[in-house]
C-alpha positions as CSV (number, residue, x, y, z in Angstrom):
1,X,-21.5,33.4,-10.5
2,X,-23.4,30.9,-8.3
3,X,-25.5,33.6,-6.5
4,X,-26.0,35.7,-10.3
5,X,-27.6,32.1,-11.0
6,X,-29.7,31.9,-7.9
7,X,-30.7,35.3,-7.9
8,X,-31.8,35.7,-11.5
9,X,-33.4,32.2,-11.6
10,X,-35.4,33.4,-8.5
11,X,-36.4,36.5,-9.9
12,X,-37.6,34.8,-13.0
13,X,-39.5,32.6,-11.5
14,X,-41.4,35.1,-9.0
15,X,-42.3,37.2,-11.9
16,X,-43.6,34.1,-13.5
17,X,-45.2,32.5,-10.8
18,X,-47.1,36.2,-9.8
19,X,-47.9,36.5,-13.4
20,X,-49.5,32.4,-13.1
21,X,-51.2,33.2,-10.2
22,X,-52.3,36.9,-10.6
23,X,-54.3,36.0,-13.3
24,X,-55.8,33.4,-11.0
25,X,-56.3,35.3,-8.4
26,X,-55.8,38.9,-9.0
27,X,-53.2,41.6,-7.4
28,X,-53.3,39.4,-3.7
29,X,-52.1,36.4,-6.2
30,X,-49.3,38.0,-8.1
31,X,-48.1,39.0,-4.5
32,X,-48.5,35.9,-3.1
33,X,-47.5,33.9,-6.5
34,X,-43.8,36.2,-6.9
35,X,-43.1,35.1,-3.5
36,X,-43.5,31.4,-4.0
37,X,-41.8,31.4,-7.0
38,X,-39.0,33.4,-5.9
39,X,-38.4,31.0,-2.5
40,X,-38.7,27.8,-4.6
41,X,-36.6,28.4,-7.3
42,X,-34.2,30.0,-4.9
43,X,-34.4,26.1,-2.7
44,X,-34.5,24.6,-5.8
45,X,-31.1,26.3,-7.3
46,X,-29.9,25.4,-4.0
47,X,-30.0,21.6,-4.3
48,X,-28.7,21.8,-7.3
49,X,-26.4,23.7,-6.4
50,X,-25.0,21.7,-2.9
51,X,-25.5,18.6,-5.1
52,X,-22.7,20.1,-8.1
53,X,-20.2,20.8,-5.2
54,X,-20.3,17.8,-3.3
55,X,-20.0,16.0,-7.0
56,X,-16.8,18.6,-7.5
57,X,-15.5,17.6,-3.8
58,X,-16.3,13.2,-4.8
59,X,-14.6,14.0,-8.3
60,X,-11.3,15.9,-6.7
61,X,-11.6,13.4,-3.7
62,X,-11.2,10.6,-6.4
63,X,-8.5,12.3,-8.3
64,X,-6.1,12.7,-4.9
65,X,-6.8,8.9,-4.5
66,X,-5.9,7.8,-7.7
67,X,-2.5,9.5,-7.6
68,X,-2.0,8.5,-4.2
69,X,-2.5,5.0,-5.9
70,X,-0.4,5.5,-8.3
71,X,2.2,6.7,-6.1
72,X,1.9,3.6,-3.2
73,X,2.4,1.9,-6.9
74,X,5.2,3.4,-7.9
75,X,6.3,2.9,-4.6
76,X,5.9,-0.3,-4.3
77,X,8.0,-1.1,-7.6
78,X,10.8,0.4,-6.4
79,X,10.6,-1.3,-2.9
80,X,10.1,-4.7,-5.2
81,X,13.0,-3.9,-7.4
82,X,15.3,-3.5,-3.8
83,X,13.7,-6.9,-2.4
84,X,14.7,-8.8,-5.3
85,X,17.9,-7.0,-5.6
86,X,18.8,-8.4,-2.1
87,X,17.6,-11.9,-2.9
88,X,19.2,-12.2,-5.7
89,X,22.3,-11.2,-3.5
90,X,21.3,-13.8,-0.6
91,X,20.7,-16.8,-3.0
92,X,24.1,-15.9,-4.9
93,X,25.7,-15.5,-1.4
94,X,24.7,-18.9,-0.5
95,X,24.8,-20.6,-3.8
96,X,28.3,-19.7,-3.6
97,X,28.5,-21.2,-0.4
98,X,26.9,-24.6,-1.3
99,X,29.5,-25.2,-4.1
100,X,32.9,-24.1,-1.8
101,X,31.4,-26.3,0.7
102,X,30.5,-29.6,-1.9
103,X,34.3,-29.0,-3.8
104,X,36.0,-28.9,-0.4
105,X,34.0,-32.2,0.9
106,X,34.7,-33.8,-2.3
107,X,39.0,-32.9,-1.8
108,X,38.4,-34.0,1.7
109,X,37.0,-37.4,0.1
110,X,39.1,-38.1,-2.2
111,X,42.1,-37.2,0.1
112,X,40.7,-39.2,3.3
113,X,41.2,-36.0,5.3
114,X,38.3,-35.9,8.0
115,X,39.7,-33.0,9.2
116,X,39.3,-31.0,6.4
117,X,35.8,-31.7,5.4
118,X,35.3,-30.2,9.2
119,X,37.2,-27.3,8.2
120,X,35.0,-27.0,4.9
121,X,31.7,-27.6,7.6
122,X,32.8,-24.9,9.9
123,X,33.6,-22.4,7.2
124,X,30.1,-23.2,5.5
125,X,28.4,-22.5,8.8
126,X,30.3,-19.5,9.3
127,X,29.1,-18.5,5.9
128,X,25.5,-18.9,6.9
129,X,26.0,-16.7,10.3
130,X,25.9,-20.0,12.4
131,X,28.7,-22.1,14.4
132,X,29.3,-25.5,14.9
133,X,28.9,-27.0,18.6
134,X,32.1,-28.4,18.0
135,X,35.3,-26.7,16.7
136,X,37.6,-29.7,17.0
137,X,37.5,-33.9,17.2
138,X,38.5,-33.0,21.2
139,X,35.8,-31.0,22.1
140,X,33.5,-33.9,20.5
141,X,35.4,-36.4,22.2
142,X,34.5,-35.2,25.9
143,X,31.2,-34.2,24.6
144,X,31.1,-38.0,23.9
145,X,32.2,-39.5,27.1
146,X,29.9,-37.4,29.7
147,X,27.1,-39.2,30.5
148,X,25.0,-37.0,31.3
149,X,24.7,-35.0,28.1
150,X,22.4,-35.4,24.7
151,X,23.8,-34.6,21.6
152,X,21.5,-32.7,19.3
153,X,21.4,-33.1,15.6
């Protein structure tokens, strides 16, 4: 279809162009006059032509980006939807934790027990995937008396 177009709008405009300039200039023209015609209407089609495919090519290239878009969106939902899935896990997890650990202080308070608001310390540190330096009051204790050791808090 795209050389019908080139070849009929060159052959249109050579007989036009020897018709122009054979009246001008007689036969030599019309000679002369068909050939110019045909070559620029043939470069003319041409650009036209190049210029309506690379707009196809920008119009398709625009199209694949706008569903890639669309799917990194998509995408992106769902990846959003698992985040806040697993923080809403987390905080739960730990919210949990905060109120085992302030009811089981508040027993040990109430029941002057030291030893089991260390229990309740330990399991809340356990809970948060840490340790404390000290299981029991005797590890503390020598910890205390060596004198060459800093205890961090």
């Amino acid at each position: 279809m795209h050389q019908m177009g080139a070849v009929g709008s060159g052959c249109v405009s050579g007989i036009y162009g020897g018709a122009a300039l054979g009246a001008l200039a007689g036969p030599g023209g019309a000679v002369v006059g068909s050939i110019a015609g045909y070559m620029m209407a043939r470069l003319c089609y041409q650009g036209c032509l190049s210029i309506f495919r690379e707009a196809r090519l920008a119009e398709d290239e625009a199209r694949r980006i706008a569903a890639f878009c669309h799917e990194s969106q998509r995408h992106m939902k769902e990846l959003r939807a698992e985040i806040d899935k697993y923080i809403s896990a987390l905080t739960a997890h730990r919210a949990e934790a905060h109120a085992t650990l302030f009811h089981s202080l508040d027993m040990a308070t109430e029941a002057d027990n030291t030893l089991l608001a260390c229990d309740a310390l330990a399991t809340y540190a356990l809970s948060l995937g840490k340790e404390l330096q000290f299981s029991n009051f005797d590890d503390f204790d020598e910890f205390m008396r060596a004198d060459d050791t800093k205890l961090l808090i």
